[in-house]
N, C-alpha and C positions, 0 to 999 in steps of 0.2 A: 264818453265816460271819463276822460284825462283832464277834461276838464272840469272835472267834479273831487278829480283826486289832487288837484293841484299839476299836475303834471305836463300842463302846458301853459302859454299863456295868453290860452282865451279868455275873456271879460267875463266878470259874472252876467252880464245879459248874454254873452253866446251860451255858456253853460244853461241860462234861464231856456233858451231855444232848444238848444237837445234835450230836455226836459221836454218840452210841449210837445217837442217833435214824435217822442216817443209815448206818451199820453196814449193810455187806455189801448196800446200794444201788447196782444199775450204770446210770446213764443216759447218756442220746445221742441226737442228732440223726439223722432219717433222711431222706434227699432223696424227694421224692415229682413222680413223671414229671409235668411239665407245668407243676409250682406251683416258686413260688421261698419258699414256704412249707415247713419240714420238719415231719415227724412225730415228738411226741415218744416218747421207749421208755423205761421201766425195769426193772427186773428184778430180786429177791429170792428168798432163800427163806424161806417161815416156816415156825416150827415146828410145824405140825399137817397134820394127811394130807388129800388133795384131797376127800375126802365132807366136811372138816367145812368148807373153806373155800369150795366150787363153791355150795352154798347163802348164801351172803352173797352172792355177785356176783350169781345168780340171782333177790337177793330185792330189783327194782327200784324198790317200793313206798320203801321207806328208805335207796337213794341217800343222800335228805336226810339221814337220819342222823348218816352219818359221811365221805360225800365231801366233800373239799376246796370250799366256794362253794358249792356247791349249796343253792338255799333252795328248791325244790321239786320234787318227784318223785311224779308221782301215773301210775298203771297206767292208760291208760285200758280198753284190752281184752287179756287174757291168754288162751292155752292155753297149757298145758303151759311148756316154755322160752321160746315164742315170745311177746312181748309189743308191746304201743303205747305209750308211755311220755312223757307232758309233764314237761319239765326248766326248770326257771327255774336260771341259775347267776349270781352275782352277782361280779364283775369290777371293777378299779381302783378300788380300795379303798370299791367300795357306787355309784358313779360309775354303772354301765352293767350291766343284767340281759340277758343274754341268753340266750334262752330258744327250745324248739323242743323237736316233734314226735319222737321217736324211735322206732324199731324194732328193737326187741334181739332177738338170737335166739341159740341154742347150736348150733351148726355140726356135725357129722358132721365126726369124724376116725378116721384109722387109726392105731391103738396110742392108748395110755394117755392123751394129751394129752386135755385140753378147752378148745375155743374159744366163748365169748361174743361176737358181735358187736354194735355199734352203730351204725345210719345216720341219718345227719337225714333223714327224709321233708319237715318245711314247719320254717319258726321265722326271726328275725331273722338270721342267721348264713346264709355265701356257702358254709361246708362244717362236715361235724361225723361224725366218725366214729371209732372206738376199737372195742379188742378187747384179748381177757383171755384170756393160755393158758396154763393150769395143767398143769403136770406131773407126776408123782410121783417124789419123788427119794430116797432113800437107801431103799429098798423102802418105799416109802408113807410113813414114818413122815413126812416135811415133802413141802411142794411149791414147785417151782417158778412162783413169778407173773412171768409177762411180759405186762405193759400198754402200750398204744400209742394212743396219739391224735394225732389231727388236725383242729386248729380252722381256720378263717380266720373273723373274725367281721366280714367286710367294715367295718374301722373304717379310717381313711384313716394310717395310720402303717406306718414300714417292715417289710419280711416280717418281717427277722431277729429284730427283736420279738416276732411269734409264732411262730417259730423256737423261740426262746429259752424262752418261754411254754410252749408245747408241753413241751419238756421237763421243766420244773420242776412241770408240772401233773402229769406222768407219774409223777415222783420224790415227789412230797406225797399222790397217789391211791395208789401201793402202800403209802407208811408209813403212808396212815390206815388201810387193808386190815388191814395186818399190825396193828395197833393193835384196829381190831374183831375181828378175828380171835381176838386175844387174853382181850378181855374177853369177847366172846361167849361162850366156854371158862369162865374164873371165873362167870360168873354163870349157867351154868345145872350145875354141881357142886353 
């Protein structure tokens, strides 16, 4: 965005790219009962049908890959959807890792949707929780991603910070999605 305000001195073609980058990205805050903490949401479509994209979210071994901060992601016991999963994610600019235990799992739904969830079971962090529901939209051909999380990473600074956080984690995890998404596609044609 600074470089739209003038405020730095990217090229108007980088400005042109944060544009595109952010193309048909809807985020938001969402109030969560109890917490003065919100959850962040975003929501895209990309262009490829829910089989090719439900295996990338599924595949939590390479989180690291292509999530936003994440410098570690290792499975520790898998079946099926259901997995145990250790995350290191690194935060304020390398400042503070925080890291924890997860339990992902793909949900049972009716109709076409599919839900991926995520819970902190142990790790540094007072909450940590996200989910992923894919849809199929114009008869399969693209899908709907709607990502949601919810951190608190018990650090002593105001909620609306991770408010704020939250959502902007939400808005950078579906564009790097759709990003791997993408290149996943070219490189195995």
């Amino acid at each position: 965005a600074t470089a739209l305000i003038g405020g730095s001195s990217s090229s108007p073609a980088a400005a042109a790219d944060e544009i595109n980058e952010n193309a048909g990205v809807f985020t938001a805050q969402i109030p969560e009962e109890g917490s003065s903490i919100a959850w962040g949401q975003a929501v895209l479509v990309v262009d490829k049908p829910i089989e090719e994209v439900l295996p990338i979210i599924r595949d939590y071994a390479n989180y690291k890959q292509f999530m936003p901060n994440f410098t570690k992601s290792k499975v520790l016991a898998q079946r099926g959807s259901r997995a145990m999963v250790y995350m290191e994610v690194s935060v304020a600019k390398g400042a503070i890792t925080l890291w924890g235990q997860l339990n992902l799992a793909e949900r049972p739904q009716d109709g076409e949707s599919r839900v991926v969830e995520s819970h902190l079971m142990e790790g540094n962090l007072d909450a940590f929780s996200a989910s992923w529901t894919l849809t199929p939209v114009d008869g399969g051909a693209r899908t709907e991603v709607d990502f949601k999380i919810y951190v608190d990473p018990d650090i002593p600074l105001p909620s609306s910070i991770f408010s704020r956080e939250n959502e902007r984690a939400a808005g950078r995890t579906v564009r790097a999605l759709r990003t791997r998404v993408s290149e996943g596609l070219e490189g195995s044609s």
